[in-house]
TORKOL-4160 file (C-alpha; in steps of 0.2 Angstrom, whole numbers, padded with zeros to 4 digits, m for minus):
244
<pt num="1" X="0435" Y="0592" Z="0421"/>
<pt num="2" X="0419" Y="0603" Z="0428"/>
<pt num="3" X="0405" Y="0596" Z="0439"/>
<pt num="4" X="0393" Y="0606" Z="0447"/>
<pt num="5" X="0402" Y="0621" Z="0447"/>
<pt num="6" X="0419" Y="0610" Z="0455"/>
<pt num="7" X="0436" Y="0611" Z="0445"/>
<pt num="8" X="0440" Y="0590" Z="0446"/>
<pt num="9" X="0457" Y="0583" Z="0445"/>
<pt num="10" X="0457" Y="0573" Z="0432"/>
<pt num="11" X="0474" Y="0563" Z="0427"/>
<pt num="12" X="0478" Y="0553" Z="0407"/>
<pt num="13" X="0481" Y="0536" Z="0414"/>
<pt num="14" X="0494" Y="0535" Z="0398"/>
<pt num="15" X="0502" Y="0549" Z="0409"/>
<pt num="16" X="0504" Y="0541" Z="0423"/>
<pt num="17" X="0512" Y="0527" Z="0416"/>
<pt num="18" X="0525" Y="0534" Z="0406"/>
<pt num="19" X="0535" Y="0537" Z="0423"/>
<pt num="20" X="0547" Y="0521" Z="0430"/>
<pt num="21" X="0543" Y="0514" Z="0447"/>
<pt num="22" X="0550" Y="0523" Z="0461"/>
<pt num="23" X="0560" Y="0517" Z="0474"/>
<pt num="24" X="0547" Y="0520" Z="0487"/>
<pt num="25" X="0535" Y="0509" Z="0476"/>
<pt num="26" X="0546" Y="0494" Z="0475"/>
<pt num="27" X="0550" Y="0494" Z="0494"/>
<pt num="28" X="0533" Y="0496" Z="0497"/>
<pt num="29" X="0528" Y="0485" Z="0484"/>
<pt num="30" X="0542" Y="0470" Z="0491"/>
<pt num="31" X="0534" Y="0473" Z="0509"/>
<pt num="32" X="0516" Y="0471" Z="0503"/>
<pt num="33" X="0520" Y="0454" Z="0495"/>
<pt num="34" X="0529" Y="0448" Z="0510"/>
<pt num="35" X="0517" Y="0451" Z="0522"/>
<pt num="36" X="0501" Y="0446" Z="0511"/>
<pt num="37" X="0511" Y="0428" Z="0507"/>
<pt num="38" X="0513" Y="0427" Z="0528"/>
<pt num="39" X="0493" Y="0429" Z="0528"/>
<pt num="40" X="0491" Y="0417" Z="0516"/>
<pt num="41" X="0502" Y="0404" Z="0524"/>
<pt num="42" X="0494" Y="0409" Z="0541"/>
<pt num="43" X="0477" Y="0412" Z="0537"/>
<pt num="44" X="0467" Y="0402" Z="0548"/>
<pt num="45" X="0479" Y="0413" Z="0562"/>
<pt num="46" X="0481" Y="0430" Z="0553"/>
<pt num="47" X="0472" Y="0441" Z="0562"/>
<pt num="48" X="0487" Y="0449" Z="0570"/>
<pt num="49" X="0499" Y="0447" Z="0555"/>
<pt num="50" X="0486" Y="0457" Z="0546"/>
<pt num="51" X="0483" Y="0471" Z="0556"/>
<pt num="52" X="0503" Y="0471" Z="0560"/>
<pt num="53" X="0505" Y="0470" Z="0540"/>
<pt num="54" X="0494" Y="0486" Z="0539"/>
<pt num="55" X="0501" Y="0495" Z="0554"/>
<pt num="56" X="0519" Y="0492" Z="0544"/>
<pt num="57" X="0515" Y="0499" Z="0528"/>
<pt num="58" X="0507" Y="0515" Z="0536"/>
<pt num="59" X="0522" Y="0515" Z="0546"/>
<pt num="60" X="0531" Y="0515" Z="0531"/>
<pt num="61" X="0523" Y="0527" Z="0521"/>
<pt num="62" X="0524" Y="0541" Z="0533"/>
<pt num="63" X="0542" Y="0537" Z="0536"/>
<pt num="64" X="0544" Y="0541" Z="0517"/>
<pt num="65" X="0533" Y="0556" Z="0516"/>
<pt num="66" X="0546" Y="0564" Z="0529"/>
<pt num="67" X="0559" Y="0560" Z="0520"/>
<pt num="68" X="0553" Y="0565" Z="0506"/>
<pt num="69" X="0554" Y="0549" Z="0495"/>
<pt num="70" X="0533" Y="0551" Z="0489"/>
<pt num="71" X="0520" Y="0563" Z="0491"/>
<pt num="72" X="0503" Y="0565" Z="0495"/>
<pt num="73" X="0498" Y="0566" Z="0480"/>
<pt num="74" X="0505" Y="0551" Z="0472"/>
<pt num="75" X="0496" Y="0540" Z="0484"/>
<pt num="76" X="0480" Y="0549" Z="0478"/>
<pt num="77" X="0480" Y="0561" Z="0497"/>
<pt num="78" X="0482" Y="0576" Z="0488"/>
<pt num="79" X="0468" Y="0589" Z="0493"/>
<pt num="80" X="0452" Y="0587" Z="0485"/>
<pt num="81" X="0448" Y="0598" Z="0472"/>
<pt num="82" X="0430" Y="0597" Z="0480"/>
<pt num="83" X="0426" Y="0589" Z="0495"/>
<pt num="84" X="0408" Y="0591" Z="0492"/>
<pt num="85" X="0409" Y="0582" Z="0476"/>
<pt num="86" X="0421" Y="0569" Z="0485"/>
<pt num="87" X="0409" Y="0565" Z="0496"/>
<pt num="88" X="0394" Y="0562" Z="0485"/>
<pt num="89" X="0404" Y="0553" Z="0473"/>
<pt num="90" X="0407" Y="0540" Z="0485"/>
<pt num="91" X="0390" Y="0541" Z="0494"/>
<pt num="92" X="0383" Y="0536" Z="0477"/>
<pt num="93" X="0396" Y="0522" Z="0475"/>
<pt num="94" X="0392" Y="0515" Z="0491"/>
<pt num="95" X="0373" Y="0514" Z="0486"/>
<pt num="96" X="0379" Y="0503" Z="0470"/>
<pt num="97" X="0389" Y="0494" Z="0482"/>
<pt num="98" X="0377" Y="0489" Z="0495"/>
<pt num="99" X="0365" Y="0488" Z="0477"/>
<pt num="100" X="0380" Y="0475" Z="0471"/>
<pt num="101" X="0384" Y="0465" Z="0487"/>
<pt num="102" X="0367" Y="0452" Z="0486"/>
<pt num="103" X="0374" Y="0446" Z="0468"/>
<pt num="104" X="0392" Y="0445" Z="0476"/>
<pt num="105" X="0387" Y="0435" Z="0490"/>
<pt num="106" X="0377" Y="0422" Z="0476"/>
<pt num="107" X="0389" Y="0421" Z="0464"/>
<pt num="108" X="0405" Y="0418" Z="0477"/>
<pt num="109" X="0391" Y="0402" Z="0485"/>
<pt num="110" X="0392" Y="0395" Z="0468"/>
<pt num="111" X="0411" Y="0393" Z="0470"/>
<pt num="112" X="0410" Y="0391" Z="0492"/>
<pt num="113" X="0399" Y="0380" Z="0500"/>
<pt num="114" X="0406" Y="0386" Z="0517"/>
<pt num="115" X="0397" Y="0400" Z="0522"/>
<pt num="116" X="0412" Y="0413" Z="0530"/>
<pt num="117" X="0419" Y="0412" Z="0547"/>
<pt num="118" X="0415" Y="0430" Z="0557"/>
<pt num="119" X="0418" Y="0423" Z="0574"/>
<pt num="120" X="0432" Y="0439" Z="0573"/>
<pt num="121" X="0416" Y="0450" Z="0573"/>
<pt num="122" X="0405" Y="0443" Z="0587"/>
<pt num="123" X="0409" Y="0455" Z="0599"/>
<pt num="124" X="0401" Y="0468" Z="0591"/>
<pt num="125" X="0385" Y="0460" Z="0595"/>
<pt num="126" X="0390" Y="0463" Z="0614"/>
<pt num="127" X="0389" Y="0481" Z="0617"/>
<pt num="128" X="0388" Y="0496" Z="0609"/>
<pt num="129" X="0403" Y="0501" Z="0614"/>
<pt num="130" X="0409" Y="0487" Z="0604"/>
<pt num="131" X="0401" Y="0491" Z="0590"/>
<pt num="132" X="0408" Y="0508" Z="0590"/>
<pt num="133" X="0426" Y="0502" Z="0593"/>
<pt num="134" X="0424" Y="0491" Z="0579"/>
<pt num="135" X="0417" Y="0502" Z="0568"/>
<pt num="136" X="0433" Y="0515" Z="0573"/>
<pt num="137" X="0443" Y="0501" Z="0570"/>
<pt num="138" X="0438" Y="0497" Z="0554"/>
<pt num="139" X="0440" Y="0516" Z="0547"/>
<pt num="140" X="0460" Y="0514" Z="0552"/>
<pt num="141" X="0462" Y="0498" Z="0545"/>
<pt num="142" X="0451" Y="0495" Z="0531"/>
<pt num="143" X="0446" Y="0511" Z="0526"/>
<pt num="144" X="0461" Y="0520" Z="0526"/>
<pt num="145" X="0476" Y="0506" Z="0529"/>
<pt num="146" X="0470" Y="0494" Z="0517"/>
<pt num="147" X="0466" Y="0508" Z="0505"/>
<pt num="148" X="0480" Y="0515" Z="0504"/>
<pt num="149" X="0491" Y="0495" Z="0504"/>
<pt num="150" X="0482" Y="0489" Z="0488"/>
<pt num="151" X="0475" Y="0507" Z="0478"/>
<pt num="152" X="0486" Y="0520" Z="0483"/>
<pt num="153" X="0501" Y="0510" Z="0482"/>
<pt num="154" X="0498" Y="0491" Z="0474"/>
<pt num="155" X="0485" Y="0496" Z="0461"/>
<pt num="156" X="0496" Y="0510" Z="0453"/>
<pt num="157" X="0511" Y="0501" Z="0453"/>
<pt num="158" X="0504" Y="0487" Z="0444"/>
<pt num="159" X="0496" Y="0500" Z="0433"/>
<pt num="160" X="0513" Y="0509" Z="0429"/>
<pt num="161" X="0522" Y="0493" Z="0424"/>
<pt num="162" X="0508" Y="0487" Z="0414"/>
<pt num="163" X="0506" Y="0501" Z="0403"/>
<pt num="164" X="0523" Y="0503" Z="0396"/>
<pt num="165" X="0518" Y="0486" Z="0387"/>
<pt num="166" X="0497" Y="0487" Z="0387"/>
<pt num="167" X="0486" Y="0499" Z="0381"/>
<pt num="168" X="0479" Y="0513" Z="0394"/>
<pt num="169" X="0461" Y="0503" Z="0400"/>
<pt num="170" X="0469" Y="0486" Z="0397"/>
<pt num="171" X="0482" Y="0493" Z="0411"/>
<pt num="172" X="0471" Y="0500" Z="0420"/>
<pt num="173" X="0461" Y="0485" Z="0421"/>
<pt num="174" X="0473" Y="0471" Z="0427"/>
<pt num="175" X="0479" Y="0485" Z="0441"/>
<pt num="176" X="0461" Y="0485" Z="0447"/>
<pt num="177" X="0460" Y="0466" Z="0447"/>
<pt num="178" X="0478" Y="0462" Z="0456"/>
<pt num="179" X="0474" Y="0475" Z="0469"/>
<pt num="180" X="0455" Y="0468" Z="0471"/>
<pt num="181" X="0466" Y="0450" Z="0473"/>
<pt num="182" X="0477" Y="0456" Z="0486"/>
<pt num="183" X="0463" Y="0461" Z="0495"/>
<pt num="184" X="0454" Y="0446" Z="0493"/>
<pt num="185" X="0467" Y="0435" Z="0498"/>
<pt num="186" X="0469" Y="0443" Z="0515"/>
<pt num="187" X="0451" Y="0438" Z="0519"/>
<pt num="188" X="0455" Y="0421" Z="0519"/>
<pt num="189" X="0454" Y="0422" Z="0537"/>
<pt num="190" X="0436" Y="0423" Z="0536"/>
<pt num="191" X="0436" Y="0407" Z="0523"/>
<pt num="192" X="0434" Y="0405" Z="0504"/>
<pt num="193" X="0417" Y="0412" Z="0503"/>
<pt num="194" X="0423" Y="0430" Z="0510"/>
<pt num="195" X="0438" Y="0432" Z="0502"/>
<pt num="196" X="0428" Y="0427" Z="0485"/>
<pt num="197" X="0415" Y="0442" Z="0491"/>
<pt num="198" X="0429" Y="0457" Z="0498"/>
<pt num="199" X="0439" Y="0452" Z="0481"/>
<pt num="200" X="0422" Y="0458" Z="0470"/>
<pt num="201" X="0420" Y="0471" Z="0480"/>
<pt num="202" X="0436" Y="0476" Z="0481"/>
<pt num="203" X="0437" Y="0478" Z="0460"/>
<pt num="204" X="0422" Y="0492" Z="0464"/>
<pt num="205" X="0435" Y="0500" Z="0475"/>
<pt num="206" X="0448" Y="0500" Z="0462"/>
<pt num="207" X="0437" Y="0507" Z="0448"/>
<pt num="208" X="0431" Y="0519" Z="0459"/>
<pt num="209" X="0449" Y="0527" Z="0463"/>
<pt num="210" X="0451" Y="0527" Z="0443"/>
<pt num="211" X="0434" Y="0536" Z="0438"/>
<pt num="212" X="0436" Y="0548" Z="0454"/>
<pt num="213" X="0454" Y="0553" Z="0447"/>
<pt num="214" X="0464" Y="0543" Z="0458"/>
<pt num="215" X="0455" Y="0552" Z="0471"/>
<pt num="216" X="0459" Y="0540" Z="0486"/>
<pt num="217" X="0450" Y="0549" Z="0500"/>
<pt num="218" X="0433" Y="0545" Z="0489"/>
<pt num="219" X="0438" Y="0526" Z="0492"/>
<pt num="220" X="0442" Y="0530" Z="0511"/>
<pt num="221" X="0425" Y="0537" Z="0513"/>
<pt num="222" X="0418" Y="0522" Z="0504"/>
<pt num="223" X="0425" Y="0509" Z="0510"/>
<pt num="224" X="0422" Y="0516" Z="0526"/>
<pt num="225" X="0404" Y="0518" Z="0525"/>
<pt num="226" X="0399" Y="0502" Z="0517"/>
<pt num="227" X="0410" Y="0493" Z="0533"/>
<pt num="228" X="0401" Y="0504" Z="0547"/>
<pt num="229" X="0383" Y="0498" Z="0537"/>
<pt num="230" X="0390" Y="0479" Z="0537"/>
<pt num="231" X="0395" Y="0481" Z="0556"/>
<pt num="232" X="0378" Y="0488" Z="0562"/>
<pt num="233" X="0369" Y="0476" Z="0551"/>
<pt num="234" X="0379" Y="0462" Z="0559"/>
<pt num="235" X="0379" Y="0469" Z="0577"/>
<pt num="236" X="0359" Y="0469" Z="0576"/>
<pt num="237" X="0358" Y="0453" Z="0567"/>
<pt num="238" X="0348" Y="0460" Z="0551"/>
<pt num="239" X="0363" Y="0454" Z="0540"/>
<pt num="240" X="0363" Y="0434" Z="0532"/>
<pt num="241" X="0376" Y="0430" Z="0542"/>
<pt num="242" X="0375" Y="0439" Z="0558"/>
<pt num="243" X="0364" Y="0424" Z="0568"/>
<pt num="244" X="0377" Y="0408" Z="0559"/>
């Protein structure tokens, strides 16, 4: 594919599922449930289950790339045919994502009457140097950790096991709605509500690694972005639930 003058990778999902499950997926994959079943069960008390959760798989994933067990490239961290066009690709996303987010948050209050629970994030209303170790924190762990847990790894998994029974979209689309789950689910912490919310979000983030190619550093960028935005908004009290 050609954009703008930029050669675009561009991959047949059909492709992509024809190959079996490799053994760094299944470990990865077996990890993943493990530690996204402790969150669950621990959810009111996560906080340190999850990031440790993160930490592990990252762990876990550079251990394999050293030995050679996946690449780069299969986790969608191959080099971008054009960071110029990576960048405004997720730009844009993240302006159809903040567009999205009001109806996010209206339809997940029709299912949770609670609103969420972000004493976690009162600190970055302290200081700006809060804010800004926050927002750093929330590049490593949910813009890149949490990325790479449930697109680069869970979402194509799912996706290659799928279409060796489903059509190519119909794979495609039951990757993206597992991985959007998982992400869900680990939110629990901040109640019903959030986790309802992240999840809807969290299916933009999947299609958005499909339609970019399976580009995960568009997704990074993304998911990054919209998080530093929530953060500010939060840590100057301009978002809904910034002054609960």
């Amino acid at each position: 594919m050609v954009l703008a003058g930029f050669e675009i990778r561009k991959e047949n999902p059909s492709q992509r599922g024809a190959a079996p499950m490799t053994a760094f997926q299944r470990y990865a994959d077996l990890l993943i449930a493990i530690w996204i079943a402790m969150v669950v069960a621990r959810y009111r008390r996560s906080k340190v289950v999850l990031a440790g959760g993160l930490f592990a798989v990252g762990v876990y994933t550079l251990i394999a790339l050293a030995r050679g067990d996946v690449s780069m490239q299969a986790l969608g961290l191959g080099s971008s045919a054009s960071w110029l066009w990576t960048s405004a690709f997720a730009a844009a996303w993240l302006a159809l994502m903040l567009a999205y987010s009001p109806f996010a948050d209206w339809l997940a209050t029709r299912y949770a009457a609670k609103p969420p629970t972000l004493d976690a994030f009162r600190m970055l209303q302290e200081s700006t140097g809060k804010l800004v170790a926050g927002v750093a924190a929330a590049w490593v762990l949910g813009g890149f950790l949490e990325e790479l847990t449930f697109r680069g790894i869970v979402l194509q998994s799912v996706e290659g096991l799928a279409s060796r029974r489903l059509a190519g979209s119909m794979a495609i689309g039951i990757a993206v709605c597992v991985a959007a789950a998982g992400a869900g689910l680990i939110h629990l912490y901040q109640g019903l509500r959030a986790a309802i919310i992240v999840t809807q979000l969290s299916v933009l983030f999947g299609v958005l690694f499909v339609v970019s190619g399976y580009d995960l550093w568009a997704v990074v960028l993304c998911h990054g972005l919209y998080d530093t935005i929530a953060f500010v908004r939060f840590a100057n009290k301009k978002s809904k639930y910034s002054k609960l």
